[in-house]
TORPA-4810 file (N, C-alpha, C, O; in nm, 3 decimals):
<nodes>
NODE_1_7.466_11.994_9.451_7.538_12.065_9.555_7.684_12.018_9.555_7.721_11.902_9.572_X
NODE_2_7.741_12.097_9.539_7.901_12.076_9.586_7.960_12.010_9.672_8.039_11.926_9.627_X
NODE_3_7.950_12.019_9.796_7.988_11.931_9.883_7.932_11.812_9.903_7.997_11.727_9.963_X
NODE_4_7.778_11.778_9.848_7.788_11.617_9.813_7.858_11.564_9.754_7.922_11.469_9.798_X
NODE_5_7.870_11.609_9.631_7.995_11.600_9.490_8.081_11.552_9.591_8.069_11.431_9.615_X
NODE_6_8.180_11.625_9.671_8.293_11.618_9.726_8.290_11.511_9.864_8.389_11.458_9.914_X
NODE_7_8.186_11.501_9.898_8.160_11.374_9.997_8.183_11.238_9.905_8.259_11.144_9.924_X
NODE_8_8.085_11.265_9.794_8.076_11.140_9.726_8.238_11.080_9.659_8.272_10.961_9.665_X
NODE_9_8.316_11.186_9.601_8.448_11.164_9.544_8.520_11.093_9.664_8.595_11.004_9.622_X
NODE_10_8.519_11.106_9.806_8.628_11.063_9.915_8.543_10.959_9.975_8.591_10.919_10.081_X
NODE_11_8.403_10.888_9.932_8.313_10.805_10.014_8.376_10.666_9.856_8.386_10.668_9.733_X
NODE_12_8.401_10.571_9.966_8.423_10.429_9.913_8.339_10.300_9.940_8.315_10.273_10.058_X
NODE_13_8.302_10.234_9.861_8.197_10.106_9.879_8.276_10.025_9.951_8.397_10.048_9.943_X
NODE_14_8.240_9.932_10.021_8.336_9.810_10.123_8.189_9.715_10.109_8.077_9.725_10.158_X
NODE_15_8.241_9.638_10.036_8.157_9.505_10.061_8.187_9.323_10.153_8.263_9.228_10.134_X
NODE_16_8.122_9.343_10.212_8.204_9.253_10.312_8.144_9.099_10.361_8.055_9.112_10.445_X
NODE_17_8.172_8.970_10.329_8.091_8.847_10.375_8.055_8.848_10.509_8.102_8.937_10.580_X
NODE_18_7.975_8.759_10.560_7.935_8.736_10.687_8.047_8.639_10.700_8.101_8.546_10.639_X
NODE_19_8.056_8.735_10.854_8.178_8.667_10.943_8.307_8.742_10.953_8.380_8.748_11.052_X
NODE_20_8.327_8.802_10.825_8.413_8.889_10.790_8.465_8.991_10.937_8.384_9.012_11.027_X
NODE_21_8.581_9.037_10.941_8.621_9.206_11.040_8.625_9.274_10.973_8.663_9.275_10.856_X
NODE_22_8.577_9.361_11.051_8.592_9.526_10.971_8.717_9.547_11.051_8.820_9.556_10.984_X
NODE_23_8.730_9.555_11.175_8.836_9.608_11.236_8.828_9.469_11.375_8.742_9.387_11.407_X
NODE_24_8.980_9.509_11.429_9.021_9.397_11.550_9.092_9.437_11.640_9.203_9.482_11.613_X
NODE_25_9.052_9.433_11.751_9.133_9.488_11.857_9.280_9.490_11.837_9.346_9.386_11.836_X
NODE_26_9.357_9.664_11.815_9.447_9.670_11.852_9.500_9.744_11.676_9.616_9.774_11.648_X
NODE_27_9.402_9.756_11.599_9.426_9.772_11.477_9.355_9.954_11.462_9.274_10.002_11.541_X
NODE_28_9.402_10.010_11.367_9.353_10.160_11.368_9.285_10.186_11.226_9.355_10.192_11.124_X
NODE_29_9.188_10.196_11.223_9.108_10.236_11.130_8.981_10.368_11.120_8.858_10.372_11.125_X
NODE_30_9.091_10.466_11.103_8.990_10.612_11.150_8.903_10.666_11.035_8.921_10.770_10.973_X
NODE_31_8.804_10.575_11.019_8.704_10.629_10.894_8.590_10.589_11.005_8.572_10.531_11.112_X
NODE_32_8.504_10.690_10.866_8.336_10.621_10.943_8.221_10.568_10.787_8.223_10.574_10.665_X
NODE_33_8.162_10.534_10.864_8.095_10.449_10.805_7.931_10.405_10.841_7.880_10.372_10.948_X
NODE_34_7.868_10.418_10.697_7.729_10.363_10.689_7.696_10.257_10.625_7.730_10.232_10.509_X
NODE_35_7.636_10.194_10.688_7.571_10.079_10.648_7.474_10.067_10.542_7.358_10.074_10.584_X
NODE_36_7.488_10.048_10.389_7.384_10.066_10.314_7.270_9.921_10.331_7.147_9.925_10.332_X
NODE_37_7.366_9.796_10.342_7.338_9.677_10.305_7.391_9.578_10.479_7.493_9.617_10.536_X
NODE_38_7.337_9.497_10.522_7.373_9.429_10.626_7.329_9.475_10.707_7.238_9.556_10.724_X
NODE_39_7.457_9.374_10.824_7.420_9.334_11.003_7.546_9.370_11.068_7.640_9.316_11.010_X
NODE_40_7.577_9.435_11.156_7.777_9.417_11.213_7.735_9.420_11.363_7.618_9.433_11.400_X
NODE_41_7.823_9.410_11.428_7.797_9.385_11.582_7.947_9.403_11.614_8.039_9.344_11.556_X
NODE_42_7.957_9.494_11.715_8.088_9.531_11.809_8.092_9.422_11.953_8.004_9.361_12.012_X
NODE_43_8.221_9.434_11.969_8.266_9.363_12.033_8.397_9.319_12.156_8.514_9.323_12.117_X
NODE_44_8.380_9.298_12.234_8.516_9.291_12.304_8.523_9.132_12.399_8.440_9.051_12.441_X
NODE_45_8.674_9.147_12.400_8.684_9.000_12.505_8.676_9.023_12.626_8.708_9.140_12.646_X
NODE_46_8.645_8.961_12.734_8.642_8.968_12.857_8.655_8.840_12.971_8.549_8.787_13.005_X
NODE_47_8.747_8.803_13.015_8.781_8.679_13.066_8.731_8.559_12.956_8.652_8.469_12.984_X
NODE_48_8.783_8.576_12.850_8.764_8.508_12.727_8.621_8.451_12.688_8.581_8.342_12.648_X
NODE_49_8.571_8.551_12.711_8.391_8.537_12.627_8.445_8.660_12.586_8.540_8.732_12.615_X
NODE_50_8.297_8.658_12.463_8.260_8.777_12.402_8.183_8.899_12.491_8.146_8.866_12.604_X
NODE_51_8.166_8.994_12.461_8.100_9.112_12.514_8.024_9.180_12.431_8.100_9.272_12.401_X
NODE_52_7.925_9.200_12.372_7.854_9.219_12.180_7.801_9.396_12.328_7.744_9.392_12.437_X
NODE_53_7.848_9.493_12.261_7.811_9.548_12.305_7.743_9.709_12.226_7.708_9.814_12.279_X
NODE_54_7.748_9.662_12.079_7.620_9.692_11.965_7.578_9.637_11.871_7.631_9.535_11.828_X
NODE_55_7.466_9.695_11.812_7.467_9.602_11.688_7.417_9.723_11.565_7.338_9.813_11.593_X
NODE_56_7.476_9.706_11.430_7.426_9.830_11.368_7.373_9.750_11.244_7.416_9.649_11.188_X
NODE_57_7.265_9.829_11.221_7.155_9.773_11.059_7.209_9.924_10.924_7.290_10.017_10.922_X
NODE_58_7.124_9.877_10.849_7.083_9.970_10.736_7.083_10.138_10.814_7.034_10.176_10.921_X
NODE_59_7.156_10.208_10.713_7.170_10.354_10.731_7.180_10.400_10.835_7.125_10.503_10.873_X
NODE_60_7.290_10.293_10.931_7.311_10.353_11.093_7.461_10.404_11.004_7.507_10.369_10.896_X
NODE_61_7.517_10.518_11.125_7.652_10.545_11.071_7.733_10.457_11.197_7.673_10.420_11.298_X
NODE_62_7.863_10.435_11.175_7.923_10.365_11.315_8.093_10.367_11.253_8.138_10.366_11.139_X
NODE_63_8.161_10.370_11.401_8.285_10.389_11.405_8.360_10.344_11.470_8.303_10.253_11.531_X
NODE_64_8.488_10.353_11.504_8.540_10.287_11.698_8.556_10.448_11.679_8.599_10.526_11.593_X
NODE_65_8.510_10.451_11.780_8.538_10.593_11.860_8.686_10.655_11.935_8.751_10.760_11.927_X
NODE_66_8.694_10.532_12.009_8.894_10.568_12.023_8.950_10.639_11.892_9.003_10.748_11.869_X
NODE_67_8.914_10.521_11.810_8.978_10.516_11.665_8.999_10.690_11.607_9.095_10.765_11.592_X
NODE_68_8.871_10.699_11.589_8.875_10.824_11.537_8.892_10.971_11.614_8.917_11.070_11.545_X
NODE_69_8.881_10.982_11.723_8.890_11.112_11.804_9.006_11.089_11.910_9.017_11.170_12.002_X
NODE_70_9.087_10.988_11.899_9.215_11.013_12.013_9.343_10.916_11.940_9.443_10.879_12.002_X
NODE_71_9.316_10.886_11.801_9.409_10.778_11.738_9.518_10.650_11.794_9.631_10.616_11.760_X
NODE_72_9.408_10.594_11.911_9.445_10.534_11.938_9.401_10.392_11.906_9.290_10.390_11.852_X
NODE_73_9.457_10.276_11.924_9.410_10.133_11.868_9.275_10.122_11.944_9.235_10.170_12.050_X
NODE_74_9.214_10.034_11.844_9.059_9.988_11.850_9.083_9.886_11.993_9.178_9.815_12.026_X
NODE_75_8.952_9.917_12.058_8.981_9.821_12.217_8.865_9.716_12.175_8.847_9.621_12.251_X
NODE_76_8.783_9.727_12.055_8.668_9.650_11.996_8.696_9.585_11.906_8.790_9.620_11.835_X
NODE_77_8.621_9.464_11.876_8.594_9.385_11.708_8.465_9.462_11.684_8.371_9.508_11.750_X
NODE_78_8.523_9.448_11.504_8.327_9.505_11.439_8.340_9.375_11.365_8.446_9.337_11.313_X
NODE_79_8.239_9.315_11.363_8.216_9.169_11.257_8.093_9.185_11.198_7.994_9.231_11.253_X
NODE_80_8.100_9.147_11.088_7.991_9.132_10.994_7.904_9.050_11.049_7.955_8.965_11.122_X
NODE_81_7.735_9.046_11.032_7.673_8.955_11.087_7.623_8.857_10.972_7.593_8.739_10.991_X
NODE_82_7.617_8.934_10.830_7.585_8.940_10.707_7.648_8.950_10.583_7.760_9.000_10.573_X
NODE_83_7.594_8.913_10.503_7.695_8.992_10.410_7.603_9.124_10.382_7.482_9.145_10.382_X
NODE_84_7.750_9.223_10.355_7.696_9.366_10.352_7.755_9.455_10.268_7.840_9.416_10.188_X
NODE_85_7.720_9.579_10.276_7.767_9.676_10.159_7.773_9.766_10.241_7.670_9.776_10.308_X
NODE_86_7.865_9.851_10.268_7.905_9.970_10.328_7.995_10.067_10.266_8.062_10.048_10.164_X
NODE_87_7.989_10.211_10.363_8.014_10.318_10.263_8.084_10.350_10.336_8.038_10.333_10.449_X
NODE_88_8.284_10.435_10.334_8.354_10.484_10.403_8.413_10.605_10.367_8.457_10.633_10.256_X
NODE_89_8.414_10.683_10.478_8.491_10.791_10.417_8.613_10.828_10.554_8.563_10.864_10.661_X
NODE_90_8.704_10.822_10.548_8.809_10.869_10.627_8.808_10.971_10.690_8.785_11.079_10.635_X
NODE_91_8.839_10.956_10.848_8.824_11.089_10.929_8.901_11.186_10.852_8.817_11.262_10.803_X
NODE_92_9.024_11.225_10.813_9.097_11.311_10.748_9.013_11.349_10.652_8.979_11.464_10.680_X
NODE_93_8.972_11.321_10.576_8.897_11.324_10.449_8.778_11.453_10.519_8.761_11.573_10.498_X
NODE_94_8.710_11.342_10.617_8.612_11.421_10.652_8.630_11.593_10.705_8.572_11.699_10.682_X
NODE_95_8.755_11.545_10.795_8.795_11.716_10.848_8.826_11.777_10.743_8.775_11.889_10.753_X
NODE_96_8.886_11.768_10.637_8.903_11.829_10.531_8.751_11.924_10.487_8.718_12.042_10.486_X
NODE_97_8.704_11.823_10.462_8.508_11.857_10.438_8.477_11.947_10.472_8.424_12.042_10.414_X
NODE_98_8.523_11.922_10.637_8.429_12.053_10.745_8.513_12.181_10.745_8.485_12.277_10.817_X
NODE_99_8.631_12.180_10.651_8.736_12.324_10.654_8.643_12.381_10.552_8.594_12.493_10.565_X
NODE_100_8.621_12.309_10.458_8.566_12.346_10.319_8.418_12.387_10.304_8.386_12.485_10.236_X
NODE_101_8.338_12.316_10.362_8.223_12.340_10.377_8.169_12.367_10.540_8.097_12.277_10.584_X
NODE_102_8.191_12.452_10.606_8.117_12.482_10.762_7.996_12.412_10.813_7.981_12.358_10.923_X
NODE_103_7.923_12.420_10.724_7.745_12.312_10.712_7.756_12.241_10.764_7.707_12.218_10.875_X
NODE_104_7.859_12.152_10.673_7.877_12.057_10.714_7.947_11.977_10.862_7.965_11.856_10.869_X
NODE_105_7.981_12.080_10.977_8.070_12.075_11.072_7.870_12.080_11.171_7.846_12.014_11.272_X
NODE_106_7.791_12.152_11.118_7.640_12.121_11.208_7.612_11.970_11.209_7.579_11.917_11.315_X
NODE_107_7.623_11.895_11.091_7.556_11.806_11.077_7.673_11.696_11.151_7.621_11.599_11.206_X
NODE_108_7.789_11.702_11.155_7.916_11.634_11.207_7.856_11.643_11.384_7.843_11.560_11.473_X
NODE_109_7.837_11.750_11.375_7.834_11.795_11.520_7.693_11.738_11.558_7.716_11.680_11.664_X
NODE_110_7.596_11.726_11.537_7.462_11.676_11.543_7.425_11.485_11.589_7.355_11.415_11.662_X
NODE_111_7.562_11.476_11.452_7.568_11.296_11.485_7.676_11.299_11.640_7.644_11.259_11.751_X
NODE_112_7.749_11.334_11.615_7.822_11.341_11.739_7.754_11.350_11.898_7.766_11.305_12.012_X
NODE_113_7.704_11.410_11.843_7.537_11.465_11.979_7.467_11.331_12.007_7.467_11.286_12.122_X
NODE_114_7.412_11.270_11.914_7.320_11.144_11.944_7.426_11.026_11.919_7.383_10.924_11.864_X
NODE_115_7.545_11.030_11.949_7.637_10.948_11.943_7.664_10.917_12.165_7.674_10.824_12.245_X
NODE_116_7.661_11.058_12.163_7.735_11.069_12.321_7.533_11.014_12.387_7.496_10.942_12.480_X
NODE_117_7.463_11.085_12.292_7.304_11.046_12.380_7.318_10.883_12.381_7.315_10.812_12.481_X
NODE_118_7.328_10.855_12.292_7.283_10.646_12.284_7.389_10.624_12.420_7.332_10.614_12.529_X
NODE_119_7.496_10.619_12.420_7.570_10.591_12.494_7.554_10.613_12.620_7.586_10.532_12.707_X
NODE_120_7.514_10.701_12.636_7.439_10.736_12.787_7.353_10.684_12.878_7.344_10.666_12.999_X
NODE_121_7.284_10.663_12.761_7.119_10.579_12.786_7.199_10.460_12.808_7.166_10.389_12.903_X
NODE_122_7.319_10.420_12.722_7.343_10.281_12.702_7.368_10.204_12.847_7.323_10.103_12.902_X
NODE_123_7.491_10.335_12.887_7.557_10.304_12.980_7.462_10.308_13.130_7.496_10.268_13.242_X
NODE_124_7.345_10.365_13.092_7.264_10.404_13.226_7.159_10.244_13.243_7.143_10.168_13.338_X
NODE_125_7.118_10.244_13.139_7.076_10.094_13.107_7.099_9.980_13.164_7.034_9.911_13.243_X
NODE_126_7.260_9.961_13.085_7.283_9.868_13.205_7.328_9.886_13.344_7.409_9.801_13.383_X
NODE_127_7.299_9.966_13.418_7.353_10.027_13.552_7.175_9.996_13.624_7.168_9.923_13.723_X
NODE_128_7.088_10.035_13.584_6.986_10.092_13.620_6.879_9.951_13.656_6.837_9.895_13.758_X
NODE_129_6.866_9.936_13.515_6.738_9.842_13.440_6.776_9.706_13.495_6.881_9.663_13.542_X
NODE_130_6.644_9.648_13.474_6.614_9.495_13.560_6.664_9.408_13.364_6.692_9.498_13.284_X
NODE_131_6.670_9.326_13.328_6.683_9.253_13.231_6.597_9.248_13.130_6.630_9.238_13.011_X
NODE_132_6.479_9.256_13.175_6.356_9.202_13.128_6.298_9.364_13.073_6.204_9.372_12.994_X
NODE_133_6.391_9.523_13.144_6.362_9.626_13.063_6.458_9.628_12.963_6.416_9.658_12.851_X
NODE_134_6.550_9.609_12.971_6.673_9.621_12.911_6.605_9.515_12.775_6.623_9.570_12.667_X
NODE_135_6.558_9.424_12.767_6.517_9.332_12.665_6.408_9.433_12.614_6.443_9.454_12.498_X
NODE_136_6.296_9.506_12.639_6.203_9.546_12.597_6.249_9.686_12.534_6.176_9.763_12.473_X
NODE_137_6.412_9.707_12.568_6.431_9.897_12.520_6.499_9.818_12.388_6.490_9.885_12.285_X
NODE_138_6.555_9.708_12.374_6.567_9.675_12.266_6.497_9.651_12.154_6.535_9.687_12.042_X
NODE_139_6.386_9.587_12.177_6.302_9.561_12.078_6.222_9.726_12.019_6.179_9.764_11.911_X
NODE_140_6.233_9.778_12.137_6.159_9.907_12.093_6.264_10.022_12.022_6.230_10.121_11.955_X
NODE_141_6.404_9.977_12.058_6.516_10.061_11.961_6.506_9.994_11.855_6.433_10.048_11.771_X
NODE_142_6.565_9.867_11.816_6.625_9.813_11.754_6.548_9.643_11.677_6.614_9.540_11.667_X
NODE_143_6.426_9.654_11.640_6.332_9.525_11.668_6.408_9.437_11.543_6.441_9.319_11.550_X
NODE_144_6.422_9.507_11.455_6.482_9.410_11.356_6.573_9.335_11.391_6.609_9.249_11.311_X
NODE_145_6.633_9.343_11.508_6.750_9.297_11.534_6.715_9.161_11.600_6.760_9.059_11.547_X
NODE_146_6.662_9.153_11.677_6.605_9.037_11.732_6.572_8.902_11.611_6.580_8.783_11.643_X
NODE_147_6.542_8.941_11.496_6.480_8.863_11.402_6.616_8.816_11.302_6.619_8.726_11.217_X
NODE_148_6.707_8.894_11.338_6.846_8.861_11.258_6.974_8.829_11.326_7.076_8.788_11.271_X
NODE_149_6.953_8.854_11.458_7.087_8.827_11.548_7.044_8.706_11.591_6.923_8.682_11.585_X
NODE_150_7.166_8.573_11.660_7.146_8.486_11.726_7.138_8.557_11.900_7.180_8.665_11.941_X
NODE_151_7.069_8.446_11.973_6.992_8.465_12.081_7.117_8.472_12.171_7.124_8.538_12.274_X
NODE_152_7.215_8.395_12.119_7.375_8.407_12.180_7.426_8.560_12.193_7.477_8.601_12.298_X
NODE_153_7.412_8.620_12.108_7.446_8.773_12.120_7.374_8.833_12.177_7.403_8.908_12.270_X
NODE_154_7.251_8.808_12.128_7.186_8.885_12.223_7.159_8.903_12.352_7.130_9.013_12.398_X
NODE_155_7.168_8.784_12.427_7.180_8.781_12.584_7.332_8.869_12.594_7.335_8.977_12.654_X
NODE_156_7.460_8.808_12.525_7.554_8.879_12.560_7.540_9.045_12.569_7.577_9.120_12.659_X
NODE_157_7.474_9.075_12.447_7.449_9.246_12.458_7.364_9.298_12.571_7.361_9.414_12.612_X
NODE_158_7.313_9.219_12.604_7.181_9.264_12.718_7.256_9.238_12.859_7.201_9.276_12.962_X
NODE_159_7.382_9.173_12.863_7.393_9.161_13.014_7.374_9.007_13.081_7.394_8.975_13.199_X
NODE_160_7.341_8.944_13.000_7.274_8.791_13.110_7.268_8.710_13.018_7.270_8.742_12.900_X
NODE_161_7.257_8.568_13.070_7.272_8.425_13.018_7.191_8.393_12.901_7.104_8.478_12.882_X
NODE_162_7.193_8.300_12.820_7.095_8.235_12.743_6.964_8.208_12.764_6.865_8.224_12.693_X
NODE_163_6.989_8.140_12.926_6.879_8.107_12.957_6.804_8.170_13.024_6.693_8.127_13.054_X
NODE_164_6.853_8.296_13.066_6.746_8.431_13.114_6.707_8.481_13.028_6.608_8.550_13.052_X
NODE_165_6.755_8.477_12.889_6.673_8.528_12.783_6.580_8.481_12.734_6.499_8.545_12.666_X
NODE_166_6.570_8.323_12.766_6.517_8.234_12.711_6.360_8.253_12.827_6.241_8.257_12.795_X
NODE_167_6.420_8.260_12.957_6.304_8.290_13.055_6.195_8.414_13.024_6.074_8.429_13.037_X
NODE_168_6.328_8.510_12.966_6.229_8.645_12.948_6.160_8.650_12.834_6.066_8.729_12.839_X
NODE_169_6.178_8.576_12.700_6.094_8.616_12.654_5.998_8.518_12.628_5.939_8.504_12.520_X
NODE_170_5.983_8.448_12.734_5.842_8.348_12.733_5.724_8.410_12.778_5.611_8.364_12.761_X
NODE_171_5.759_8.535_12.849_5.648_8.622_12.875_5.580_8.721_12.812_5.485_8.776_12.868_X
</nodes>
């Protein structure tokens, strides 16, 4: 098919150590990107702690979102958790795509869809949920993650201390 061809010609490998940035608050980087290989986790400061407020595995796609739909600077860190192998292709690139191929503007439009859904849930989540659900929607989204992230992030992503995590999952 043609427009794989033409995905594949503007899609670039990024291989990256653990620990490594992909991007840093305040920096503009309007591509997107899948994860073939690795761990990354987003991020922000907040009265000088961290804030881990995702984490992406194997064949998730992920982006800063400012970044790419209002070109403005990244308000997030993305850090490697791993070392990893990832695949980029540039928003420009991509709109180009969707002039050329229409199809392809369903399937743009589709991720975009379960982009605004996660976020929703995300944001309702922590508004809503007691800790101890919020720990259990994780494991049931995202279980691998638990087995590869430190317990440090992970309380941070969930909302609460070390040692409430440490409480919750003794049960």
């Amino acid at each position: 098919m043609e427009a794989q061809r033409d995905i594949a010609s503007c899609t670039k490998q990024i291989v990256k150590k653990k620990h490594d940035y992909f991007l840093k608050a305040g920096q503009k980087v309007s591509s997107y990107f899948v994860i073939k290989k690795g761990l990354i986790r987003a991020f922000f400061y907040r009265n000088g702690k961290e804030v881990n407020t995702w984490f992406g595995e194997e064949n998730q796609i992920f982006c800063s979102i400012l970044q790419v739909y209002t070109d403005r600077p990244a308000l997030e860190y993305i850090q490697f958790l791993e070392d990893s192998e990832i695949y980029a292709i540039s928003a420009s690139d991509l709109n180009a795509l969707y002039l050329q191929y229409p199809e392809l503007n369903l399937i743009g439009r589709k991720i975009a869809e379960e982009v605004c859904v996660i976020l929703e849930e995300r944001t309702i989540s922590l508004h809503t949920q007691s800790a101890f659900e919020r720990y259990d929607l994780l494991i049931k989204l995202q279980p691998n993650v638990l087995k590869r992230v430190n317990l440090g992030h992970i309380a941070s992503y969930l909302g609460i201390t070390q040692e409430t995590l440490s409480r919750i999952r003794r049960f």
